[in-house]
N, C-alpha and C positions, 0 to 999 in steps of 0.2 A: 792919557787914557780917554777912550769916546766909548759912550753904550747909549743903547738903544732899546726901545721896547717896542716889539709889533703886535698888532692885535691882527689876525687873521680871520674872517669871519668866511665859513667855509659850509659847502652844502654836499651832502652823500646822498645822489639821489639816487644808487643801487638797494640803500641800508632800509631791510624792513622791521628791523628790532633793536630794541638798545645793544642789546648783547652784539648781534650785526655792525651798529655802531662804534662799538669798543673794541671791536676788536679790528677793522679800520682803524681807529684812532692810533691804538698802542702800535701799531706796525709803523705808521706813518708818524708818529713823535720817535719810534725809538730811529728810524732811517733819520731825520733831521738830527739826531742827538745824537746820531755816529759820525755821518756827513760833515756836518759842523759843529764848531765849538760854541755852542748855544742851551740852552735851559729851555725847554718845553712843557706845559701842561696847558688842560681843556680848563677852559676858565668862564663859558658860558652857554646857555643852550642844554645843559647836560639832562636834560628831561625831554630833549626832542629827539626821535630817531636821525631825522636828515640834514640837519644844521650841527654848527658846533663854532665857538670862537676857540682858538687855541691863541696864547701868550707865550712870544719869545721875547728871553733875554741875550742879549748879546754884549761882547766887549772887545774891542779892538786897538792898536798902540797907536794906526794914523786913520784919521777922518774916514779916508778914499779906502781903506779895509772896509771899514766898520759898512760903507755904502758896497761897496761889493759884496759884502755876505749879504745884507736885505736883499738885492739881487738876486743874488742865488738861490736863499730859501723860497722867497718868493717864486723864482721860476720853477722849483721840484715842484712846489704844489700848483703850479700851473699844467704841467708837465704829466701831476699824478693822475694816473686812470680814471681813479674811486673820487676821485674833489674836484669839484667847482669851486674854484676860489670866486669868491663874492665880494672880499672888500677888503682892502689892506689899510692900519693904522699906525702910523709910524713917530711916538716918541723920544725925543731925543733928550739924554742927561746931559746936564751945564755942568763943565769945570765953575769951580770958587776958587 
């Protein structure tokens, strides 16, 4: 088993109110949370309109999966309209 935690630190420069920004958010965690088999939520920033970190988990049976989906979620939100992706952090869990 491999998993992974991304920190995604992402910028909504159309959002001009929290409510604006949440509701970007919820559309765009629940697409990664259909898309992929991954766990999503805003983990930081939650007091700014045009920023946000969101925190994915992920689990995979070989390595080269687990690096394919970073890939891919990463590129949706590269891809998506409403985000500037700004910075991706990519932790990885040790087998014992």
């Amino acid at each position: 088993m491999h998993a992974a935690a991304l920190r995604l630190e992402i910028r909504l420069p159309g959002v001009r109110s929290l409510k604006a920004k949440r509701r970007v958010l919820k559309a765009l965690m629940g697409t990664l949370g259909t898309t992929f088999p991954v766990a999503v939520g805003e983990v930081g920033f939650q007091d700014q309109w045009q920023r946000a970190t969101l925190g994915v988990a992920m689990v995979a049976p070989q390595a080269g999966h687990l690096e394919r989906l970073i890939l891919a979620v990463t590129r949706l939100l590269r891809e998506h309209a409403e985000v500037e992706l700004l910075e991706v952090g990519v932790s990885y869990l040790e087998e014992r």
